[in-house]
N, CA, C and O atoms as CSV, one atom per row, in Angstrom:
chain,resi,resn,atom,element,x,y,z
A,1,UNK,N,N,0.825,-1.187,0.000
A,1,UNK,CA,C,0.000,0.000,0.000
A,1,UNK,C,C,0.881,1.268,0.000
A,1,UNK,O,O,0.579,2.390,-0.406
A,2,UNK,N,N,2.040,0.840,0.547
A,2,UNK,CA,C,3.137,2.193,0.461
A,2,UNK,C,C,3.696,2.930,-0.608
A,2,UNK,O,O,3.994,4.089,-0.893
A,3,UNK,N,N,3.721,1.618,-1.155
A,3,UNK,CA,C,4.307,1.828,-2.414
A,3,UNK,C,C,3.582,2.360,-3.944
A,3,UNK,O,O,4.043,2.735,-5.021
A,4,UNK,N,N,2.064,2.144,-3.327
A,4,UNK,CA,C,1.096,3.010,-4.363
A,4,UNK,C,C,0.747,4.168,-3.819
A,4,UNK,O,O,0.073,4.960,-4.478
A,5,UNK,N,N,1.142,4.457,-2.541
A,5,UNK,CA,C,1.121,6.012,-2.460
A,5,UNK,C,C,2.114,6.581,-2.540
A,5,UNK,O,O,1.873,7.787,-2.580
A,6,UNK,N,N,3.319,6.340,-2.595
A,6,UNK,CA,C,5.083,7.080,-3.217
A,6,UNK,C,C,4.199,7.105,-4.743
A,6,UNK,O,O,3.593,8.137,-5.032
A,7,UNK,N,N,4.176,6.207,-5.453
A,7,UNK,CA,C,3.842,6.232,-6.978
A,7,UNK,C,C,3.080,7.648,-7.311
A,7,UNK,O,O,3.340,8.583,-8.069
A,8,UNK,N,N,2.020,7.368,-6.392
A,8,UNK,CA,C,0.332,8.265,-6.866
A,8,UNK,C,C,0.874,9.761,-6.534
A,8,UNK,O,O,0.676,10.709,-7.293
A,9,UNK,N,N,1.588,9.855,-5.298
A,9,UNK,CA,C,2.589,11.042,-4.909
A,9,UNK,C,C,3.397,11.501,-5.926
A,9,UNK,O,O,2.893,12.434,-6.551
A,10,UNK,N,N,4.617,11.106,-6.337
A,10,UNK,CA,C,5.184,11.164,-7.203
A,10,UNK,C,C,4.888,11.812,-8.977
A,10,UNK,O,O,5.402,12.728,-9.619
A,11,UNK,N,N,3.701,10.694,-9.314
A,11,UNK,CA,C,3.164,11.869,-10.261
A,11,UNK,C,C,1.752,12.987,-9.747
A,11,UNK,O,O,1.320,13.878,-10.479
A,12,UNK,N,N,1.422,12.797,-8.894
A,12,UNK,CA,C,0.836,14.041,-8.566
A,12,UNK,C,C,1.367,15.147,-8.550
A,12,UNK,O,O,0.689,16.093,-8.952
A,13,UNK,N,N,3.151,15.462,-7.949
A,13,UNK,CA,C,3.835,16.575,-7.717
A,13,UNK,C,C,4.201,16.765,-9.028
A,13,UNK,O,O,4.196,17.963,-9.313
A,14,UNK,N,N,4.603,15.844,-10.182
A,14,UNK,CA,C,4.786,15.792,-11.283
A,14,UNK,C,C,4.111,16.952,-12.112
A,14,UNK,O,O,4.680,17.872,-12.699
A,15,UNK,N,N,2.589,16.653,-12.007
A,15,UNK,CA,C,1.713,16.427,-12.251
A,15,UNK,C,C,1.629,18.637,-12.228
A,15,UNK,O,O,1.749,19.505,-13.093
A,16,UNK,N,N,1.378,18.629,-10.790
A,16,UNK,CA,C,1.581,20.194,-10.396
A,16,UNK,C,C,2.459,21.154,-10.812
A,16,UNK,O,O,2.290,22.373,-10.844
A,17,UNK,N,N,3.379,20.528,-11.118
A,17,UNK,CA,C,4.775,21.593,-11.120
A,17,UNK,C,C,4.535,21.837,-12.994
A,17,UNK,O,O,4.419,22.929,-13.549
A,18,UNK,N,N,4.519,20.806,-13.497
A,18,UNK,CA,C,3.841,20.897,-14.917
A,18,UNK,C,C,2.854,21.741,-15.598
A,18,UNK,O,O,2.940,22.180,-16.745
A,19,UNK,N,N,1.809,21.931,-14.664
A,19,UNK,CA,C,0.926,22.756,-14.732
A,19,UNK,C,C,1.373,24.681,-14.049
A,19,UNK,O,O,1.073,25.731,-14.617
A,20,UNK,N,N,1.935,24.560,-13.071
A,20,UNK,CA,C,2.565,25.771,-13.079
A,20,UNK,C,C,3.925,26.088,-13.488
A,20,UNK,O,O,4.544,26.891,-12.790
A,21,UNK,N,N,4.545,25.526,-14.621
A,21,UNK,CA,C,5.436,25.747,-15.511
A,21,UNK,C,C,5.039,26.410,-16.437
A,21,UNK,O,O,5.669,27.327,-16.964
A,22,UNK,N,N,3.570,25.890,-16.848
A,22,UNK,CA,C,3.029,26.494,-18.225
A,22,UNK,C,C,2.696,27.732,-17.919
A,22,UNK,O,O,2.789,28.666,-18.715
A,23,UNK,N,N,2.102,27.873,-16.217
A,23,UNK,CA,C,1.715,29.262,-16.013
A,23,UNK,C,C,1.599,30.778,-16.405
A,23,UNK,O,O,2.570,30.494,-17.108
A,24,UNK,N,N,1.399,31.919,-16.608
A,24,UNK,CA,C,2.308,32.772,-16.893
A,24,UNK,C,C,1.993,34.148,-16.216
A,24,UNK,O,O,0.771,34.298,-16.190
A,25,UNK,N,N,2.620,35.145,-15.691
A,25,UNK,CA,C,2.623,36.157,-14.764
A,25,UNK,C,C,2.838,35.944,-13.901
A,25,UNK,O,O,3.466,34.887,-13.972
A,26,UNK,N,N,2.710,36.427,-12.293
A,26,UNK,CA,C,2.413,36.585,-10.920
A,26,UNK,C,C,2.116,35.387,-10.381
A,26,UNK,O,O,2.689,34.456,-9.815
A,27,UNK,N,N,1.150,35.673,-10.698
A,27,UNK,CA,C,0.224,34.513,-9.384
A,27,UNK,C,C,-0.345,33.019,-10.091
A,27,UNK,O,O,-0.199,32.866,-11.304
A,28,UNK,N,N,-0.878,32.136,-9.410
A,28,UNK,CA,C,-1.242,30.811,-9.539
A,28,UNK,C,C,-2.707,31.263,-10.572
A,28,UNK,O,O,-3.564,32.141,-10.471
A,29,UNK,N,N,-2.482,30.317,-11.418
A,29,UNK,CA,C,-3.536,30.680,-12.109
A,29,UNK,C,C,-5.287,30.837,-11.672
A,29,UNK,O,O,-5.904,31.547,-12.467
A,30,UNK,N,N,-6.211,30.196,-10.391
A,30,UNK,CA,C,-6.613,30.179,-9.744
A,30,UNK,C,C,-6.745,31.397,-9.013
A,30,UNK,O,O,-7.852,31.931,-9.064
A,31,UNK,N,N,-5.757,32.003,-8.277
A,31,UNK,CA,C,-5.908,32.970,-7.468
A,31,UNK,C,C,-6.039,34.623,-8.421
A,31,UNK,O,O,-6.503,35.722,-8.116
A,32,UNK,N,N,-5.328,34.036,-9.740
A,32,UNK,CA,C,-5.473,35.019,-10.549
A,32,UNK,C,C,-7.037,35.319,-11.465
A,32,UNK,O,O,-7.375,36.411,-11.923
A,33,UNK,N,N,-7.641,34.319,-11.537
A,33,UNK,CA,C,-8.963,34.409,-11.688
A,33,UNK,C,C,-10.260,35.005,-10.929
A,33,UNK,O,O,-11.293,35.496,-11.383
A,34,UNK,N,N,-9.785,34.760,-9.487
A,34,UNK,CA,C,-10.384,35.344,-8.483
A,34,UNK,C,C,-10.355,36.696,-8.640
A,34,UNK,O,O,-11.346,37.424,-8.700
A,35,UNK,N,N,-9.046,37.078,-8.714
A,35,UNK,CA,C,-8.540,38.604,-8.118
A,35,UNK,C,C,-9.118,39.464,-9.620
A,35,UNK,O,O,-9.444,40.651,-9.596
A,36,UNK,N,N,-9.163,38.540,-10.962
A,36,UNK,CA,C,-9.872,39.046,-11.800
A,36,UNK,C,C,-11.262,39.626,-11.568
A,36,UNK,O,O,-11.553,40.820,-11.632
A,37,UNK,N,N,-12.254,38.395,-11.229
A,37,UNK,CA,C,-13.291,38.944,-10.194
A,37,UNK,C,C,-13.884,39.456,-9.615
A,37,UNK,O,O,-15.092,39.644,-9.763
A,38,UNK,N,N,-13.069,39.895,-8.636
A,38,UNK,CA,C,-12.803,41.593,-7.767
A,38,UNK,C,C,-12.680,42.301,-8.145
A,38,UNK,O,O,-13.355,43.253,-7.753
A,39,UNK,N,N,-11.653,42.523,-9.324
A,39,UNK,CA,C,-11.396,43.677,-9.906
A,39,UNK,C,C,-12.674,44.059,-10.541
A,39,UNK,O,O,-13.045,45.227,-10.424
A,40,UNK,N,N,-13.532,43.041,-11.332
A,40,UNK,CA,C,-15.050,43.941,-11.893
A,40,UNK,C,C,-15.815,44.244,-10.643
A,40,UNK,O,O,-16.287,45.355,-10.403
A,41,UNK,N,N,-15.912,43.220,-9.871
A,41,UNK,CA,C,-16.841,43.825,-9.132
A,41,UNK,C,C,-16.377,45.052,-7.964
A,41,UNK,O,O,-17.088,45.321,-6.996
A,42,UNK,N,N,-15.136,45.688,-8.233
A,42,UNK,CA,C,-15.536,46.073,-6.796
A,42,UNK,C,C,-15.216,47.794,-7.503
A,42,UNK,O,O,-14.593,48.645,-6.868
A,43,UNK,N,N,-15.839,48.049,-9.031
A,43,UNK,CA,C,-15.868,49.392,-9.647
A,43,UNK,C,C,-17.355,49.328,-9.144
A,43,UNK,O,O,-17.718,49.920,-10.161
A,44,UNK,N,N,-18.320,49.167,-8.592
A,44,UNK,CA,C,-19.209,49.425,-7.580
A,44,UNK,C,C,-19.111,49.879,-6.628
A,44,UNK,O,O,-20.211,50.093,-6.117
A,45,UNK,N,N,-17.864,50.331,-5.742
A,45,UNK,CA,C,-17.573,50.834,-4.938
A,45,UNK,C,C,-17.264,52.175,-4.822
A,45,UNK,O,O,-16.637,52.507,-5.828
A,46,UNK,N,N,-17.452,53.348,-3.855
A,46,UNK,CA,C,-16.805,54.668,-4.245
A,46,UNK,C,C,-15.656,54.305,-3.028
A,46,UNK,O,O,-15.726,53.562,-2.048
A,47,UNK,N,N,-14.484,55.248,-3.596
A,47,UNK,CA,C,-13.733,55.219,-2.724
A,47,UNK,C,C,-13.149,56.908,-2.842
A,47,UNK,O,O,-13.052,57.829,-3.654
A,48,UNK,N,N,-12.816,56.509,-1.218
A,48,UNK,CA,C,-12.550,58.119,-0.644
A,48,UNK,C,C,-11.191,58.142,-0.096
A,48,UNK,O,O,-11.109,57.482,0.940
A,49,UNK,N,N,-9.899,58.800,-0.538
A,49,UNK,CA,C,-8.594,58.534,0.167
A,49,UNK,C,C,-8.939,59.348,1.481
A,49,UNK,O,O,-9.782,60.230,1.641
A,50,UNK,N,N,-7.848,58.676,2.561
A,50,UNK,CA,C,-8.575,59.519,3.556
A,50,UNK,C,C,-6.662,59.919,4.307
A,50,UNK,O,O,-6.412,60.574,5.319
A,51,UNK,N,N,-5.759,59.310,3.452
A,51,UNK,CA,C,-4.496,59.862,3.722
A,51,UNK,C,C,-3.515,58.705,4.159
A,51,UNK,O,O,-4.142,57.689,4.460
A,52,UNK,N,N,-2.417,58.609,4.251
A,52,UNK,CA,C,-1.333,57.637,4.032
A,52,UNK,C,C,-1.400,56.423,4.471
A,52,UNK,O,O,-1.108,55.778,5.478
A,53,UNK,N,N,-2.078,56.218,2.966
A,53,UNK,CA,C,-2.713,55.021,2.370
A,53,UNK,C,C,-3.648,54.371,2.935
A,53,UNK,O,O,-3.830,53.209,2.573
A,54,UNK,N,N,-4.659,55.073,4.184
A,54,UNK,CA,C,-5.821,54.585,4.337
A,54,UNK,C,C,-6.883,55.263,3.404
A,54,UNK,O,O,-6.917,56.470,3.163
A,55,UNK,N,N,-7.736,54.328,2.917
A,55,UNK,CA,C,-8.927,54.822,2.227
A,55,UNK,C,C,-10.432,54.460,2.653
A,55,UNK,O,O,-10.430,53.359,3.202
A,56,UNK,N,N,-11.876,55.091,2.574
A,56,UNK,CA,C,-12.916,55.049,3.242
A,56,UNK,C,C,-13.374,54.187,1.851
A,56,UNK,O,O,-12.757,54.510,0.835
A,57,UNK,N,N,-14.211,53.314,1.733
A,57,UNK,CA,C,-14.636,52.607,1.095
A,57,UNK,C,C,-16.394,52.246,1.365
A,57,UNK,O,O,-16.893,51.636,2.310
A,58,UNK,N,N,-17.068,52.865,0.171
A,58,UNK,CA,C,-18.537,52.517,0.395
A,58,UNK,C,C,-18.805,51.605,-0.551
A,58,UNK,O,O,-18.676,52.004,-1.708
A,59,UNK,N,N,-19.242,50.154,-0.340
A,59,UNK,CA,C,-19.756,48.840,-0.859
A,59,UNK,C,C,-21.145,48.815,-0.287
A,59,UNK,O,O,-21.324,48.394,0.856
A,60,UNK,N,N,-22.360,49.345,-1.202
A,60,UNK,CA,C,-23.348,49.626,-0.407
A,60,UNK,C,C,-23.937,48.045,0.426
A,60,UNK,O,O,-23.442,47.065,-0.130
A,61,UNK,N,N,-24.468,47.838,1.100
A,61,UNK,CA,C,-24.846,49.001,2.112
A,61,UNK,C,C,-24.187,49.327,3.292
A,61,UNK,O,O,-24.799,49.627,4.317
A,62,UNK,N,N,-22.745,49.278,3.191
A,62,UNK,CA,C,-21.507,49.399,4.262
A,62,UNK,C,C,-20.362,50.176,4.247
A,62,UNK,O,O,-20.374,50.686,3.127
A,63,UNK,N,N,-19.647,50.459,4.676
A,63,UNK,CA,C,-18.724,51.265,4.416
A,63,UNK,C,C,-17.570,50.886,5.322
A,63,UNK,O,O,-17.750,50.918,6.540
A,64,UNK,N,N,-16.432,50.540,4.834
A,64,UNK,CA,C,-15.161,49.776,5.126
A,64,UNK,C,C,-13.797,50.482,5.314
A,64,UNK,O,O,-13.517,51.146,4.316
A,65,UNK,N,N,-12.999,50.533,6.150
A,65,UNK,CA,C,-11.737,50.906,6.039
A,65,UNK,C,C,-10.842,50.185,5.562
A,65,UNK,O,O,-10.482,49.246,6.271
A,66,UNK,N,N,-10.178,50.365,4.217
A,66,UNK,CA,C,-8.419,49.662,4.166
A,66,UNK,C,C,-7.302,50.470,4.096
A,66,UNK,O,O,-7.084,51.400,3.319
A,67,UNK,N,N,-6.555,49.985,5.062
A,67,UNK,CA,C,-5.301,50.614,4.838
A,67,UNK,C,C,-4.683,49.269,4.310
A,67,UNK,O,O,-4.676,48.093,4.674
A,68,UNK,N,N,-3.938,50.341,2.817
A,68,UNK,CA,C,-3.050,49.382,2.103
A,68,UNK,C,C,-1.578,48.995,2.862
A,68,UNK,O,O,-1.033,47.928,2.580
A,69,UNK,N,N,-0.994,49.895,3.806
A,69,UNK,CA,C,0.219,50.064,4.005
A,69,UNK,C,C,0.206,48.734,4.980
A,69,UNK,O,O,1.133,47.938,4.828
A,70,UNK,N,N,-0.581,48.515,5.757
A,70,UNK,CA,C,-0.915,46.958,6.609
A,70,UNK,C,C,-1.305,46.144,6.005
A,70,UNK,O,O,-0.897,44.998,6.192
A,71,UNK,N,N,-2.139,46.401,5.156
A,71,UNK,CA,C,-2.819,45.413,4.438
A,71,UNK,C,C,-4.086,44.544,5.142
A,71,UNK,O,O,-4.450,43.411,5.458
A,72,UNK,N,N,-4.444,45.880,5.139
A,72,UNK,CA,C,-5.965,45.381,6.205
A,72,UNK,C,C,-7.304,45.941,5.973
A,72,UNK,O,O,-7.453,47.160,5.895
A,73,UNK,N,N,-8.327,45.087,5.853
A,73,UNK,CA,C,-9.717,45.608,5.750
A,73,UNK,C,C,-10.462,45.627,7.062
A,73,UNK,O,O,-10.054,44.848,7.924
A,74,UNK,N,N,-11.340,46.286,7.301
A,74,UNK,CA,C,-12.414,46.144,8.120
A,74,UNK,C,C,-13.339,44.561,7.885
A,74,UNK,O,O,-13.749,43.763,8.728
A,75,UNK,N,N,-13.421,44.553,6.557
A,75,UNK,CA,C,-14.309,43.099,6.622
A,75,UNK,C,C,-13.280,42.069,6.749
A,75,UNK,O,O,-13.560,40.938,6.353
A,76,UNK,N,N,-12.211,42.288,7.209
A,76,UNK,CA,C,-11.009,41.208,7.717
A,76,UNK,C,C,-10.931,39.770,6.549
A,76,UNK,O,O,-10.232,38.787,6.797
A,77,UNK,N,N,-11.446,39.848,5.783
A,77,UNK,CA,C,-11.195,38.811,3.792
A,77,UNK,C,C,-9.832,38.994,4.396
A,77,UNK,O,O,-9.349,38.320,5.306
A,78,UNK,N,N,-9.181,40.191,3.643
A,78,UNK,CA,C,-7.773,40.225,3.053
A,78,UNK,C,C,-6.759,39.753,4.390
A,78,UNK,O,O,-5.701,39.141,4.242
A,79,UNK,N,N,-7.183,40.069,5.374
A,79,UNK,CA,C,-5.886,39.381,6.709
A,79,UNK,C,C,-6.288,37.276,6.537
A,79,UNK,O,O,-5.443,36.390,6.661
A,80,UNK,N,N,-7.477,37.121,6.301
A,80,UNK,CA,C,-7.841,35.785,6.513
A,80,UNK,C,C,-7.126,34.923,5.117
A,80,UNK,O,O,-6.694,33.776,4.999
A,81,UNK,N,N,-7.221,35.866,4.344
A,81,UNK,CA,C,-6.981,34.906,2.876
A,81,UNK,C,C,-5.209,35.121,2.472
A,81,UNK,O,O,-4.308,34.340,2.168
A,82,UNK,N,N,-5.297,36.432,2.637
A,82,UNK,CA,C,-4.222,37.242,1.957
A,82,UNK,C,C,-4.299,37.752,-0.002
A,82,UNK,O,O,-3.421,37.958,-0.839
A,83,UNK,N,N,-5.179,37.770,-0.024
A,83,UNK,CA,C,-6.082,37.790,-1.480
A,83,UNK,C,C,-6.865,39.643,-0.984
A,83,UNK,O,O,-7.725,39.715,-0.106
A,84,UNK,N,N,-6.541,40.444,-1.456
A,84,UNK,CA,C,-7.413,41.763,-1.095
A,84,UNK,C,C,-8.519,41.537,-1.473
A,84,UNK,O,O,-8.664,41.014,-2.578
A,85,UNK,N,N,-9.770,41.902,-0.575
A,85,UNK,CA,C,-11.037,42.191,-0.722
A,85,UNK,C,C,-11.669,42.953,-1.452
A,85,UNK,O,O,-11.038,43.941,-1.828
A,86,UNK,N,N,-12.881,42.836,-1.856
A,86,UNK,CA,C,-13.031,43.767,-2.651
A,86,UNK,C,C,-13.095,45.338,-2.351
A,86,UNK,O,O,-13.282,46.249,-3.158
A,87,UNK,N,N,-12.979,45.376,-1.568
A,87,UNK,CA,C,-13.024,46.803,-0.567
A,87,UNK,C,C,-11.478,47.185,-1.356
A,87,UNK,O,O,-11.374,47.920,-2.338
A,88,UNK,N,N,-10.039,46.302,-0.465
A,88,UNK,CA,C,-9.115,46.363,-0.747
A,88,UNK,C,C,-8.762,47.264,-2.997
A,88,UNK,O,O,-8.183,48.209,-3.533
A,89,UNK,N,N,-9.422,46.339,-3.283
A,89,UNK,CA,C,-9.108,46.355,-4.710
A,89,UNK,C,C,-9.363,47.554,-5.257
A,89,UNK,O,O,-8.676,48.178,-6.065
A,90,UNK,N,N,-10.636,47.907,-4.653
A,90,UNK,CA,C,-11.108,48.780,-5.339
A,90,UNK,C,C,-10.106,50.366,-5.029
A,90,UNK,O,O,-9.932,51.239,-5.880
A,91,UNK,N,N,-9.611,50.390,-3.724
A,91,UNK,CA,C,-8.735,51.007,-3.416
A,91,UNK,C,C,-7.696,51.334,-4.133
A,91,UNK,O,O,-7.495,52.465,-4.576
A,92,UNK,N,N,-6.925,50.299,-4.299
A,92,UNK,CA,C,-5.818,49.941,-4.662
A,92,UNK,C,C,-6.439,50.596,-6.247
A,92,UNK,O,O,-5.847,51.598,-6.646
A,93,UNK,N,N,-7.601,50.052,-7.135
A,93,UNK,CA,C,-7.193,50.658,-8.214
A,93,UNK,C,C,-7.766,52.183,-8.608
A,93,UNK,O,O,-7.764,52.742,-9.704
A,94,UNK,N,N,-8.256,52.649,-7.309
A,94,UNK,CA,C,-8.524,53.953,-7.623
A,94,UNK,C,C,-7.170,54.794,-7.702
A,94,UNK,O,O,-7.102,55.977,-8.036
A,95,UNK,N,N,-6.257,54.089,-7.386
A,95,UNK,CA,C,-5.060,55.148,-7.843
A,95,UNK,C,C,-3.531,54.421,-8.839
A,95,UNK,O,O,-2.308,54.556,-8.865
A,96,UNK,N,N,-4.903,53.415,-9.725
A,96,UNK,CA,C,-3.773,53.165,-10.686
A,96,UNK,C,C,-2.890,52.426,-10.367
A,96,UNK,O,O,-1.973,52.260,-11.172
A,97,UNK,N,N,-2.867,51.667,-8.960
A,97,UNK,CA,C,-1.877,50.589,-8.421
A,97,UNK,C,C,-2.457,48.983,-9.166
A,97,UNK,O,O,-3.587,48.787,-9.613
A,98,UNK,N,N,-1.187,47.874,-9.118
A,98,UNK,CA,C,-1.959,47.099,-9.421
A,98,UNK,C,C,-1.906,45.770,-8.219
A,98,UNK,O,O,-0.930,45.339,-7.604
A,99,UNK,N,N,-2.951,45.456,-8.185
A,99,UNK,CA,C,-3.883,44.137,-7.106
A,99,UNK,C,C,-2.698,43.332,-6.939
A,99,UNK,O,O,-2.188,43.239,-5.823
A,100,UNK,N,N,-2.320,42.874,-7.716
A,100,UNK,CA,C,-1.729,41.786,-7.949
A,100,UNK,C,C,-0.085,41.695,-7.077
A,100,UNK,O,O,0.362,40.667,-6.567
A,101,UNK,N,N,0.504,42.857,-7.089
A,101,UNK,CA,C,1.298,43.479,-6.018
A,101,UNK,C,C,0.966,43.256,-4.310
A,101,UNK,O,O,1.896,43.187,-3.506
A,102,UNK,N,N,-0.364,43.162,-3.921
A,102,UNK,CA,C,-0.888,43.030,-3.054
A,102,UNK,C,C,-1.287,41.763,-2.237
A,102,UNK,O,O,-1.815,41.676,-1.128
A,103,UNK,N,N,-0.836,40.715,-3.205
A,103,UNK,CA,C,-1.281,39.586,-2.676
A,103,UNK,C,C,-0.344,38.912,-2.062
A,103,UNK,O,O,0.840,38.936,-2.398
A,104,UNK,N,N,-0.834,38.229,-1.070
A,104,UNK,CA,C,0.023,37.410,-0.341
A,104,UNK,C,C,1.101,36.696,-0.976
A,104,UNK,O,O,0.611,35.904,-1.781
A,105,UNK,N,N,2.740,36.616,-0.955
A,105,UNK,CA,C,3.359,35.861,-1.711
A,105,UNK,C,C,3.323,33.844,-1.421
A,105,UNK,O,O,4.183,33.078,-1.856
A,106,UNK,N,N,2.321,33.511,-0.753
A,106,UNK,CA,C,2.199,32.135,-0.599
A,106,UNK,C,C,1.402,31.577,-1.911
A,106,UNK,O,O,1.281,30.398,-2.246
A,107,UNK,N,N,0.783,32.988,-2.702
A,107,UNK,CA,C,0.117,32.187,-4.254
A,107,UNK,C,C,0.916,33.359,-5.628
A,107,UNK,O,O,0.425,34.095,-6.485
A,108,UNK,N,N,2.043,33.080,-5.306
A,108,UNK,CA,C,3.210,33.711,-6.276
A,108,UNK,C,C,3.423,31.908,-6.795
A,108,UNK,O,O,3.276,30.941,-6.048
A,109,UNK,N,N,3.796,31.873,-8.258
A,109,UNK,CA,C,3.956,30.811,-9.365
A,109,UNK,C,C,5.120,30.027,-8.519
A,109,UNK,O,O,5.238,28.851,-8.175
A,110,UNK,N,N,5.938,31.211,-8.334
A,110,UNK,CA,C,7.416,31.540,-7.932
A,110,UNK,C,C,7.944,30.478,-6.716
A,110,UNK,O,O,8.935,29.753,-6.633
A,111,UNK,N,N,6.557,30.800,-5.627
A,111,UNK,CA,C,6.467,30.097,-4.271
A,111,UNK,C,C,5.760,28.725,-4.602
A,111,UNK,O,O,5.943,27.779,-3.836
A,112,UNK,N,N,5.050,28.600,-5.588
A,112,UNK,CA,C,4.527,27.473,-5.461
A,112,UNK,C,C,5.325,26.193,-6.435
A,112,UNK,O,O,5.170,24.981,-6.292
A,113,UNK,N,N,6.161,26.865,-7.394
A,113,UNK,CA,C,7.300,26.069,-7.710
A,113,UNK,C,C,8.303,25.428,-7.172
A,113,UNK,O,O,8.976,24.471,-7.557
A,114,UNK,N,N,8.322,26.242,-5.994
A,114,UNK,CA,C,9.733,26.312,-5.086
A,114,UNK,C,C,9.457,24.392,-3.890
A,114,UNK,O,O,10.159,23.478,-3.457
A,115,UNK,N,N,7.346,25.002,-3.907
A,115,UNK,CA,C,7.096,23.951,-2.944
A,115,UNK,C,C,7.144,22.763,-3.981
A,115,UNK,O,O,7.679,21.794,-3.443
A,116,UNK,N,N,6.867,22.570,-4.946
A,116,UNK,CA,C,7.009,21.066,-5.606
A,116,UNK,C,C,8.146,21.146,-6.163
A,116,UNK,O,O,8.133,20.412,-7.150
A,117,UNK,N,N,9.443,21.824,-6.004
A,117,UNK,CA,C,10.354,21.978,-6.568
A,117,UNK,C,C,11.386,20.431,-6.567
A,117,UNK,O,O,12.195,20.103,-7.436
A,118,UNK,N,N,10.927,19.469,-4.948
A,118,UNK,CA,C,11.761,18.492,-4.800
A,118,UNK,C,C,10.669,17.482,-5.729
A,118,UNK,O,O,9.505,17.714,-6.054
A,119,UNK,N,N,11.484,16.350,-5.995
A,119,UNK,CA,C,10.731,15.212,-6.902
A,119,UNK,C,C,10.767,13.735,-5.630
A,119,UNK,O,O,11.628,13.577,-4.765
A,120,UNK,N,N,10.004,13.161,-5.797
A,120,UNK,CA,C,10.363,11.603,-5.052
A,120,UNK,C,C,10.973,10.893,-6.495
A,120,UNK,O,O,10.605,10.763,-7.662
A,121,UNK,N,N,12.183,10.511,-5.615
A,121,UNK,CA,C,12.996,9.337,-6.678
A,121,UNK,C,C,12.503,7.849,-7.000
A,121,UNK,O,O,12.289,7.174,-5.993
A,122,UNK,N,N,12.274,7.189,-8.293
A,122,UNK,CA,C,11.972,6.258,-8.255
A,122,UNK,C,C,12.919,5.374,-7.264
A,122,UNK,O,O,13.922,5.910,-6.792
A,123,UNK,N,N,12.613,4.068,-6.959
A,123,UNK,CA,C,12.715,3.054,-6.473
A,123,UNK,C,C,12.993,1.916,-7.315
A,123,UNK,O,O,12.161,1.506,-8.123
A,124,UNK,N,N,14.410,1.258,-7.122
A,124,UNK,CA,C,14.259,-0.213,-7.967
A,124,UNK,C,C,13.472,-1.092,-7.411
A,124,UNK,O,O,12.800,-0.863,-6.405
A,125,UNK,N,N,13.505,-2.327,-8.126
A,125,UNK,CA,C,12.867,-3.134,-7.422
A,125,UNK,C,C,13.943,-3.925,-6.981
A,125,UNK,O,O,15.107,-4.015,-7.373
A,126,UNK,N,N,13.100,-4.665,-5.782
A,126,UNK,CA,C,14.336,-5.250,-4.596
A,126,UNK,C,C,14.967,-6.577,-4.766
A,126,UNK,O,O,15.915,-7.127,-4.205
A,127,UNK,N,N,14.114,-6.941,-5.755
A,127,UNK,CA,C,14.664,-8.719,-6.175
A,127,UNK,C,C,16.130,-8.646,-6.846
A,127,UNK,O,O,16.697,-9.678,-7.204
């Protein structure tokens, strides 16, 4: 049974690292879809700078604080995920910054290469 989970392991990591080879930009392709996402939805938002780099944020029917310089929302998304909220985003692109800068580096291509970066070595057989 050990030995079909080294196998199933083995090309699974295979399997991953393959797929974010092909990748391309920033982030994991996944997290980059999301943050796509956000970015439409959160031009619904007005945003109000309110000074070094906190901004007032109205997502009706609420109104949110982020400061970019912490990297923190009031609806606490962006500390839980590390992915900015839409609060966050909308911030961020009211002055022409881009999102993607903002995200946690645990879903950078970069970091997630690094984690399947080791391989499991085949095994002869023992006879």
């Amino acid at each position: 049974m050990l030995e079909m989970i080294r196998k199933m392991l083995m090309s699974w990591i295979q399997a991953k690292r393959q797929i974010m080879l092909r990748a391309k930009g920033l982030l994991c392709p996944k997290i980059h879809d999301k943050l796509e996402k956000l970015i439409e939805d959160s031009r619904n938002c007005i945003v109000t700078y309110a000074g070094e780099q906190m901004y007032e944020v109205e997502c009706l029917p609420r109104t949110y604080i982020v400061n970019l310089q912490r990297r923190t929302c009031l609806c606490r998304k962006w500390d839980v995920t590390g992915i900015p909220c839409i609060h966050a985003v909308a911030s961020i692109f009211k002055f022409n910054m881009r999102p993607q800068n903002y995200v946690d580096p645990c879903y950078h291509i970069e970091t997630y290469l690094r984690s399947y970066a080791n391989m499991i070595y085949p095994i002869p057989d023992c006879s």
